[in-house]
C-alpha positions in Angstrom: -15.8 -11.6 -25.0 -12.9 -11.4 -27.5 -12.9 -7.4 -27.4 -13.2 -7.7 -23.0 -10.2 -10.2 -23.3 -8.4 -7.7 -25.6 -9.0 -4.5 -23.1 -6.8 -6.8 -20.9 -4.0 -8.1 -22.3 -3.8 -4.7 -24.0 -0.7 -2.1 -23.6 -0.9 1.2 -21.3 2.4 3.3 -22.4 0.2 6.7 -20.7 1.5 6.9 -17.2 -1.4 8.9 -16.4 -4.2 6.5 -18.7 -1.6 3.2 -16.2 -2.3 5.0 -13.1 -6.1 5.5 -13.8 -6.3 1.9 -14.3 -4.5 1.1 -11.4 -6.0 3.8 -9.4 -9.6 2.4 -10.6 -8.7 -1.0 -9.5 -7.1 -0.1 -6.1 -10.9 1.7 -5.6 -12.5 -1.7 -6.1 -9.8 -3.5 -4.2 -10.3 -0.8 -1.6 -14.1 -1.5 -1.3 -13.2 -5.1 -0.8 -10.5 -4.7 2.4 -12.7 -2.4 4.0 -15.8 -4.6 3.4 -13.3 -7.3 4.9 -12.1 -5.0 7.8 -15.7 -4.5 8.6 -16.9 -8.0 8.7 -14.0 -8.8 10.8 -14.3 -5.7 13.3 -18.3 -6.8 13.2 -17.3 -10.0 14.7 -14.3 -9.2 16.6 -14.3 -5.9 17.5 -10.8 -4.7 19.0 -9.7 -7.8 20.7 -7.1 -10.1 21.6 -8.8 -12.7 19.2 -8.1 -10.3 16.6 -4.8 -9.1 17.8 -3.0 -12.5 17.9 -4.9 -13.0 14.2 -3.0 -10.1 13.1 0.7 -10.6 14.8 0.1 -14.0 13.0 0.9 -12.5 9.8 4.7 -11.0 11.0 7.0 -13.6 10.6 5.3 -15.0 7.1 5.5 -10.7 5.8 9.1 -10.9 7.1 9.7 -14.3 5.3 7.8 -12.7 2.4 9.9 -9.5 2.1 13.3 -11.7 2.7 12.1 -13.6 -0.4 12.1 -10.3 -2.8 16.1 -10.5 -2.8 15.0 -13.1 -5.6 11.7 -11.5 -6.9 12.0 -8.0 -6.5 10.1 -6.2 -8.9 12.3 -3.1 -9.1 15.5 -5.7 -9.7 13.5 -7.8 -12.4 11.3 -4.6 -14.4 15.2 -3.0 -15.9 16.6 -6.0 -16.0 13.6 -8.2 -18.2 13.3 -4.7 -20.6 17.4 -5.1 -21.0 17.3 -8.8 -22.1 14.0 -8.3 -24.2 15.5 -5.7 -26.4 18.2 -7.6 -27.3 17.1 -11.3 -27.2 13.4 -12.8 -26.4 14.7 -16.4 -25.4 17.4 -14.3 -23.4 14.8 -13.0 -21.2 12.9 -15.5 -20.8 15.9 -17.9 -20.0 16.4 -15.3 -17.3 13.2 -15.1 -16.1 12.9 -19.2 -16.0 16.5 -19.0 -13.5 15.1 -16.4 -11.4 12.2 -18.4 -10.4 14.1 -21.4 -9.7 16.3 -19.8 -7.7 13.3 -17.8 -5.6 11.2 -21.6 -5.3 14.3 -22.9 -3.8 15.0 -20.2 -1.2 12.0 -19.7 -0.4 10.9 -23.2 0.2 13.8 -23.6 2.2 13.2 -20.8 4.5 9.4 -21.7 4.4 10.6 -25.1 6.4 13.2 -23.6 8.5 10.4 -20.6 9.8 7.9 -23.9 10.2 10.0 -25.7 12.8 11.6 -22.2 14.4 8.4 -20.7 14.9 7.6 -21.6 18.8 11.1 -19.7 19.6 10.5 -16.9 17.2 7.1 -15.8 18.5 7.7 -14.5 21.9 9.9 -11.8 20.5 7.4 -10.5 18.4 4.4 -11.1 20.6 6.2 -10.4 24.4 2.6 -9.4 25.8 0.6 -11.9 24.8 -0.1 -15.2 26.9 1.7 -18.5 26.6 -1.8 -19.8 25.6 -2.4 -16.6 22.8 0.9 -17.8 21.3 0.4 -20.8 20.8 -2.8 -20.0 18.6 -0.2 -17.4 16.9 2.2 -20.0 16.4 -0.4 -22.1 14.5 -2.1 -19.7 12.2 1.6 -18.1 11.3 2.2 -21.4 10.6 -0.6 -22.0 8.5 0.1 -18.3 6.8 3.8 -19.5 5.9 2.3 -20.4 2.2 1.2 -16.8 1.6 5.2 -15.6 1.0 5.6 -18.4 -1.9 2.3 -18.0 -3.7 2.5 -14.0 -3.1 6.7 -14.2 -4.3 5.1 -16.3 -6.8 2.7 -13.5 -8.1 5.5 -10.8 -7.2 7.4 -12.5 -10.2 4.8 -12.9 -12.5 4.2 -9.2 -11.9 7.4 -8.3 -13.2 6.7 -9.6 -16.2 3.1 -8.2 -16.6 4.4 -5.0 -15.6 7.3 -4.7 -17.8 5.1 -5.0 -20.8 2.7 -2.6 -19.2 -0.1 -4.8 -18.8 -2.1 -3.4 -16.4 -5.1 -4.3 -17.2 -4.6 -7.9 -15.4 -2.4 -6.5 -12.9 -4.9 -4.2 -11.8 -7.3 -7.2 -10.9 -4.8 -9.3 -8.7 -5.6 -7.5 -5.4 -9.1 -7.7 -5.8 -8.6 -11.7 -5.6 -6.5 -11.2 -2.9 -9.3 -9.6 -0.6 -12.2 -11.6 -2.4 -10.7 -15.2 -0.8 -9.8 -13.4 2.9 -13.5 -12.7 2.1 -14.7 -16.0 1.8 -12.5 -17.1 4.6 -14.1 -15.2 6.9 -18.1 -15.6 5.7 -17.9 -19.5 4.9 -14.7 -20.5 7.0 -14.8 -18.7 9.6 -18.3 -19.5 11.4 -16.6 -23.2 11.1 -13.2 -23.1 11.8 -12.8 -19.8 13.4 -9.7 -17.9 12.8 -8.3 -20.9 11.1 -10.8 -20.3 8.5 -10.0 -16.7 7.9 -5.9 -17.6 7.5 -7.3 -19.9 4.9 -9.1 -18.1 3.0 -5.9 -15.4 3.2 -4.3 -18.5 1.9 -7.4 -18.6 -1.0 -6.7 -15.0 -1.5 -2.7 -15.3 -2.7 -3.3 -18.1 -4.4 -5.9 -16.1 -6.6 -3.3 -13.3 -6.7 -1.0 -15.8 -8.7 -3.5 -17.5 -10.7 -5.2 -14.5 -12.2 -1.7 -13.0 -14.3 -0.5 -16.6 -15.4 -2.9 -16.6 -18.6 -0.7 -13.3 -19.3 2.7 -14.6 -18.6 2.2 -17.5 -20.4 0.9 -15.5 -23.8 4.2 -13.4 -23.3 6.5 -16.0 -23.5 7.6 -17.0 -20.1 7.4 -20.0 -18.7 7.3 -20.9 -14.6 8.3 -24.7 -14.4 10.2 -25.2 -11.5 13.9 -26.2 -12.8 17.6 -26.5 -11.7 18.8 -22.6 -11.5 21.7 -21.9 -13.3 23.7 -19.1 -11.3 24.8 -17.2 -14.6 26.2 -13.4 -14.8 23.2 -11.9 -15.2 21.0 -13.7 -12.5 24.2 -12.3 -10.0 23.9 -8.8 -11.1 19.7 -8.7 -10.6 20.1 -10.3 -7.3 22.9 -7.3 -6.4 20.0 -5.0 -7.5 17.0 -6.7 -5.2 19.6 -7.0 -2.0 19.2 -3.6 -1.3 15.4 -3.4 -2.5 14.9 -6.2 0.2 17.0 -4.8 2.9 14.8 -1.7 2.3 11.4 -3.5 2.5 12.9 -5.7 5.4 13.6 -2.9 7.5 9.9 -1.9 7.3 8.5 -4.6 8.3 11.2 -5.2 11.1 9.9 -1.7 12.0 5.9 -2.9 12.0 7.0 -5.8 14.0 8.7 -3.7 16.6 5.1 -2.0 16.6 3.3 -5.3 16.9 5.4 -6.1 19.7 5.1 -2.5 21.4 1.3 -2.2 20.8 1.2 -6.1 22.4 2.1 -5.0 25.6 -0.8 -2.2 25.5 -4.1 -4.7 26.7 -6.6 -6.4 24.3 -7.1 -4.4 21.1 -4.0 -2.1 20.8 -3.0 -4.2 17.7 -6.6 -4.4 16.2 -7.0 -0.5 16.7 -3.6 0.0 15.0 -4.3 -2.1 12.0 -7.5 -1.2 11.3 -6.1 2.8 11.0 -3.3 1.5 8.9 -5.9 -0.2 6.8 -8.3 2.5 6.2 -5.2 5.1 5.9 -3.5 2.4 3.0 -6.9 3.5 1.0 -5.4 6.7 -0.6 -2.1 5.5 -0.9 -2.7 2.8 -2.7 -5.2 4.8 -5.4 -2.4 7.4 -5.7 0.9 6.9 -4.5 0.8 3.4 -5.4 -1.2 3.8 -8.6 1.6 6.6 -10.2 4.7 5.4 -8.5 4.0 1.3 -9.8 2.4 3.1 -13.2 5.9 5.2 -13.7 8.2 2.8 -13.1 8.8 1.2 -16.4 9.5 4.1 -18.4 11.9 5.5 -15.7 13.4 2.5 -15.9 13.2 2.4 -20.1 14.3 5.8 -20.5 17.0 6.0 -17.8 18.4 2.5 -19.9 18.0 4.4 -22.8 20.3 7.5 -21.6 17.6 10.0 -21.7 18.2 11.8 -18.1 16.3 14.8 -19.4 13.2 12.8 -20.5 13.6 10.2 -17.0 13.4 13.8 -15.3 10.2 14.9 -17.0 8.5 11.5 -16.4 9.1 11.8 -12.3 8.1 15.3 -12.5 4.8 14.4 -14.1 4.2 11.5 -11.5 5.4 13.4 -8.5 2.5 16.3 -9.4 0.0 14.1 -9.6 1.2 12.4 -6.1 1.3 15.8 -4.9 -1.9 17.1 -6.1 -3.9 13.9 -4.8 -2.7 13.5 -1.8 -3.0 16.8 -0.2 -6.8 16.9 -0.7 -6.9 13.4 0.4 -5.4 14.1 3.5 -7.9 17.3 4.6 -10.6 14.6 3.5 -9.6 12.1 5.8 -8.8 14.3 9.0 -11.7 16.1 8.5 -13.8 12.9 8.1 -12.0 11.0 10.2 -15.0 9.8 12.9 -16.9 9.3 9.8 -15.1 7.2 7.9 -14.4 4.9 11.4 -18.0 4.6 12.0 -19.6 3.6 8.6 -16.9 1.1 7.9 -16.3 -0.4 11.3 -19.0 0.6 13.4 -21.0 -2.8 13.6 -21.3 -5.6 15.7 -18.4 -5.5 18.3 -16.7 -3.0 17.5 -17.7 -0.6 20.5 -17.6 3.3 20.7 -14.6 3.4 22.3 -12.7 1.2 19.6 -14.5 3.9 17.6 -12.6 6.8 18.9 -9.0 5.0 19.6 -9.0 4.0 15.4 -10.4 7.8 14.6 -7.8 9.1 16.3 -4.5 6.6 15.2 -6.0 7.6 11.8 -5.9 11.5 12.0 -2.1 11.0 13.1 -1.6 8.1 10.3 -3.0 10.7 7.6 -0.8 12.8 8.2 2.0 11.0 6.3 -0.2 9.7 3.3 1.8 12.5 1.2 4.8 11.5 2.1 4.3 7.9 2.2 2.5 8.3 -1.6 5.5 10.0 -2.8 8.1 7.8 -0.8 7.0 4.9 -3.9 7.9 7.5 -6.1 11.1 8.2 -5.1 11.7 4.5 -4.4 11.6 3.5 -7.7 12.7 6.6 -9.2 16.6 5.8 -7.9 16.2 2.1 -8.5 15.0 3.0 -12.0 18.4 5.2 -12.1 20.7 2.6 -10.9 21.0 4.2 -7.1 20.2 1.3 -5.2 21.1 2.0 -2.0 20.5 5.1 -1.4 16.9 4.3 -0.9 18.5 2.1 1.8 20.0 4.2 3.6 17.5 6.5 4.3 15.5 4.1 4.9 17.7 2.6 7.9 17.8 6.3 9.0 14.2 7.0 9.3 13.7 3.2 10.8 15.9 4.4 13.9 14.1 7.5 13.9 10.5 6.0 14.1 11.8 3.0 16.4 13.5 5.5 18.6 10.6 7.9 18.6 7.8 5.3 19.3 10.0 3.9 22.2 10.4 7.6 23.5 7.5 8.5 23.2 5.6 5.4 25.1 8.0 5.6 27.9 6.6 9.3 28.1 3.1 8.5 27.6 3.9 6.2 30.9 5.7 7.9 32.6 4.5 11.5 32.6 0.9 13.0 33.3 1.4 16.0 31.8 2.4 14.7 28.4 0.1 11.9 28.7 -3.4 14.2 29.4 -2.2 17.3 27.0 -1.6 14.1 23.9 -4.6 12.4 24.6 -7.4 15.8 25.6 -5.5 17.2 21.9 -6.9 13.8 20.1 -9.9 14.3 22.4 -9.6 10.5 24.2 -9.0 11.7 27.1 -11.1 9.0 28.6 -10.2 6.7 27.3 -7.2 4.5 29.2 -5.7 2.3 26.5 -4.5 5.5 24.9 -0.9 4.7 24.8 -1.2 2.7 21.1 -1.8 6.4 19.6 1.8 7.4 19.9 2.4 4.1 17.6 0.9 5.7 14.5 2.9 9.4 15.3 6.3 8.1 15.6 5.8 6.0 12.3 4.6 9.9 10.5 7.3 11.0 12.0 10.0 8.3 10.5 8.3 8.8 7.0 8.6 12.3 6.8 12.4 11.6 7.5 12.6 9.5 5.1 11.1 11.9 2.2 13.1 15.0 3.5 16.3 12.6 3.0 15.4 11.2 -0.2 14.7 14.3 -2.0 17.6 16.0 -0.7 20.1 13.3 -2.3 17.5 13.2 -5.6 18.0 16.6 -6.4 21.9 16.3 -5.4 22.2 13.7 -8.1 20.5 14.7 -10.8 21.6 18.3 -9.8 18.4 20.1 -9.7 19.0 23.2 -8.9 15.4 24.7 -7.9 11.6 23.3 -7.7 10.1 23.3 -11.6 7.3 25.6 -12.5 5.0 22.9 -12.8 5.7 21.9 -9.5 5.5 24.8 -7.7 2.1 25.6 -9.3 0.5 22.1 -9.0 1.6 22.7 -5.2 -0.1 25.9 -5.2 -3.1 24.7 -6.5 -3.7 21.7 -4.3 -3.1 23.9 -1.1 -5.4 26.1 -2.1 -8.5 23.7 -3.4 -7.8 21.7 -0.1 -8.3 24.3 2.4 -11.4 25.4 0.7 -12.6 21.6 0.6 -11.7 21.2 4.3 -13.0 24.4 5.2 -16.6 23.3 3.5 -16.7 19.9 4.5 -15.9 20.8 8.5 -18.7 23.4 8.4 -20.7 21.2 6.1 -20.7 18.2 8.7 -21.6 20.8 11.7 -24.9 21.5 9.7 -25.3 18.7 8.9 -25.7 17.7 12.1 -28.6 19.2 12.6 -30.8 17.1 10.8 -29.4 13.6 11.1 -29.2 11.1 13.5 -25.9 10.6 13.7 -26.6 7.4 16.2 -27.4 5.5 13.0 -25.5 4.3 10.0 -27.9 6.1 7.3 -27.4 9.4 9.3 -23.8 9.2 9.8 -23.3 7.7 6.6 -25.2 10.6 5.0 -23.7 13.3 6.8 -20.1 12.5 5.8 -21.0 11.5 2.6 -22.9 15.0 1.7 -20.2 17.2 3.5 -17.1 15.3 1.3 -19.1 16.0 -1.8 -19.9 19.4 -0.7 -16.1 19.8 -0.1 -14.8 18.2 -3.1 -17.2 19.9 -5.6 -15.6 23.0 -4.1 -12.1 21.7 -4.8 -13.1 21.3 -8.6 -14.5 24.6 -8.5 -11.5 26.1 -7.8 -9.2 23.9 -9.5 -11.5 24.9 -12.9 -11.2 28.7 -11.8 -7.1 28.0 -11.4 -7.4 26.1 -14.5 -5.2 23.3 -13.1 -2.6 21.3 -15.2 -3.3 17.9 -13.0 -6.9 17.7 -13.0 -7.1 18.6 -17.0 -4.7 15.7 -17.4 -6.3 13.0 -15.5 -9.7 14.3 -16.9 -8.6 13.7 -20.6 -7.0 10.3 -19.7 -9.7 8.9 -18.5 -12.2 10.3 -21.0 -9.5 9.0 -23.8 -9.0 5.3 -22.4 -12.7 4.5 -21.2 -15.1 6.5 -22.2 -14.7 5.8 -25.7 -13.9 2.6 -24.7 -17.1 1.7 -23.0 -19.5 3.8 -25.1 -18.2 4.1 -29.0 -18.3 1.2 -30.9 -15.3 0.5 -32.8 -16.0 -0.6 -36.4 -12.5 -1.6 -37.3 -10.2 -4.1 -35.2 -7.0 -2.8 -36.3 -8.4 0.1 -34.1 -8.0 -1.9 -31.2 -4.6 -1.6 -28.6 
């Protein structure tokens, strides 16, 4: 027990051996939402039951996001590695006003969303009944404790994650899905959807609890207390205003998709969250895993002065991104129907809900590389001190995929031609409640706005004058094993074909899951022939952190990280 408790409160400074951990995590986590996606699309299928459940959670992620001008973790991470270098009671004097400060606000905004709530509503749910607002108006109601005990968490991640402890960081989603879990199996059957915004509840509170033990052995302390406004509380809160503006305006953007996708019939906001669900699976093992696991040492070596070594640091991040997410996007096209049916297939969730989420996904994987490297960049300027930026370009590619999903939708309506040639090329055709599907494209198309933008300015600043070696080969070598993968698993799956059932979970199941091992053993093959940079690294991090770990007994403690 002592050497399980030691694995996690131990120190990752590797931001390969970070992300390995986080990306092993995110897996399990993964498992968990889908598992929870499929229970709820079992019972639900793609209805307006489900739909008002999810526009429930709009105003409380708004609140939430609002709340990170006091809690942001890309304000907090510099800012707690400043203090503690210089002075431990410093920091954690600091820490102790910034949590004041974010109980207060957020409290108060907690109460004023409480008693606005039945005004605020309609805007983001104009095609829902009087009737299905009112139940949306309760649950977000209920769902207003999530943005404190999640803001809550977001803080006590700072800490965690400034000392690299990502061992315990790593398990806080899988709490988080484990109590929307129990919501929904014991709650639930009881208390309907009040029982599955409870157990959502459950979840964040779990998503606190689990990094206290951490916090606490670090130092910090989170007893509320009367904030004291000093210099250095100002200048973080300058750094999180434009961190929180950023995050604002994307979920100002999602709610302007609720709201368009409201307007579509029953299920247009189920289909479009269950595709934004599945497609968060690789972002979150890559581009979340490597952009959260860089993060502190940009921000330590850009404190420290050391542009050149802040420079090599992204680089070896951003190849990884790069090299991930390309195969990860041919697997999911390519798989696509696959992946819809074995995880949501079941119960109510009918064949044309099937299709609808098979095809929002297709267009939704077609930003996870620019998405996964959008985290990068992210933190990347607010490690340097370019705060708004980010901002900026964010705003930018908000009006673009606002602008675009309202053009778009008026010309799904309103002409024949566009609206047969968009829905025979994702092969609904017919189907009628089509029109959500040019929800997911206009948000591809904002993101990859956004990226282009971004790394313009990046190279600008730092004055990078061409695309490294490494780069350009790591680019190479991930376009290549991915056509080859998507090549065998699209040919695969056809044979495949021939001797399953594919009306049946075990033949479907096994068809995908043969042709995407076929395909990605032929990735590996030609990454080994290519003798890839990437794939050695991750190989020798993970063999270095757990295999020895798990299997080699160590005889001396003082061995131990």
């Amino acid at each position: 027990m002592n050497y399980i408790l030691s694995i996690f409160g131990s120190e990752l400074r590797s931001v390969t051996q970070a992300a390995a951990v986080l990306a092993l995590s995110g897996i399990f986590a993964d498992i968990l939402s889908l598992f929870r996606d499929r229970l709820l699309a079992a019972d639900f299928g793609a209805s307006r039951a489900l739909d008002i459940y999810y526009a429930s959670f709009r105003i409380p992620d708004l609140i939430y996001t609002v709340s990170l001008f006091f809690a942001a973790s890309t304000a907090l991470i510099p800012a707690i590695l400043e203090k503690f270098s210089e002075n431990n009671k410093e920091a954690e004097k600091f820490f102790g006003n910034i949590f004041s400060l974010f109980f207060v606000g957020t409290v108060l905004m907690v109460i004023a969303a409480y008693f606005s709530m039945p005004l605020l509503m309609p805007y983001f749910t104009p095609g829902f009944s009087s009737e299905e607002q009112g139940l949306a108006i309760n649950l977000s109601r209920i769902l207003l404790l999530s943005p404190l005990l999640l803001g809550l968490s977001n803080l006590a991640s700072s800490v965690v994650q400034s000392f690299r402890r990502f061992y315990v960081y790593a398990l806080s989603p899988l709490f988080y899905n484990l109590g929307i879990i129990i919501g929904i199996l014991f709650l639930m059957p009881r208390f309907g959807l009040y029982g599955i915004v409870w157990g959502v509840i459950l979840g964040a509170f779990l998503h606190l609890v689990i990094q206290l033990p951490t916090v606490f052995s670090l130092g910090f302390s989170i007893t509320p207390r009367f904030p004291k406004i000093s210099r250095d509380v100002i200048d973080s809160l300058k750094l999180s205003f434009p961190r929180t503006l950023g995050l604002s305006l994307n979920q100002i953007v999602l709610s302007v998709i609720t709201a368009m996708a409201s307007t579509l019939g029953a299920g247009a906001v189920s289909v479009f969250n269950f595709a934004a669900n599945l497609q968060s699976v690789p972002l979150s093992i890559i581009g979340l895993s490597y952009s959260v696991a860089a993060f502190p040492t940009l921000a330590a070596l850009y404190v420290k002065n050391g542009t050149k070594d802040f420079l090599d640091h992204f680089s070896l991040a951003l190849r990884h991104i790069l090299f991930w997410s390309l195969p990860a996007t041919i697997l999911f096209i390519v798989l696509r129907a696959q992946i819809v049916r074995v995880i949501l297939g079941a119960g109510a969730f009918s064949w044309a809900d099937t299709r609808l989420t098979a095809a929002a996904l297709f267009l939704l994987s077609l930003s996870i590389l620019s998405q996964g490297l959008l985290m990068l960049y992210i933190r990347a300027f607010y490690a340097s001190g370019h705060t708004y930026l980010p901002v900026i370009m964010n705003f930018l590619s908000s009006i673009v995929s606002v602008a675009s999903a309202w053009w778009l939708l008026s010309l799904f309506k309103n002409s024949l031609v566009f609206r047969n040639l968009f829905l025979s090329w994702l092969r609904v055709g017919d189907i009628s409640e089509g029109g959500v599907l040019v929800l997911p494209l206009a948000l591809s198309l904002g993101s990859a706005v956004n990226l282009f933008l971004l790394a313009w300015y990046f190279r600008k600043i730092f004055e990078i004058c061409d695309i490294s070696l490494k780069i350009r080969r790591s680019l190479r070598d991930s376009i290549v094993s991915s056509a080859v993968l998507g090549v065998v698993v699209y040919f695969s799956l056809k044979i495949f074909a021939l001797f399953f059932n594919l009306d049946t979970f075990i033949g479907i199941f096994t068809q995908g899951f043969l042709a995407g091992i076929l395909g990605i053993v032929s990735g590996a093959i030609i990454l080994a022939f290519l003798k890839n940079q990437e794939f050695s690294e991750f190989y020798d991090a993970f063999r270095d952190r757990f295999w020895k770990k798990l299997f080699v007994v160590a005889s001396e403690p003082e061995k131990l990280p």
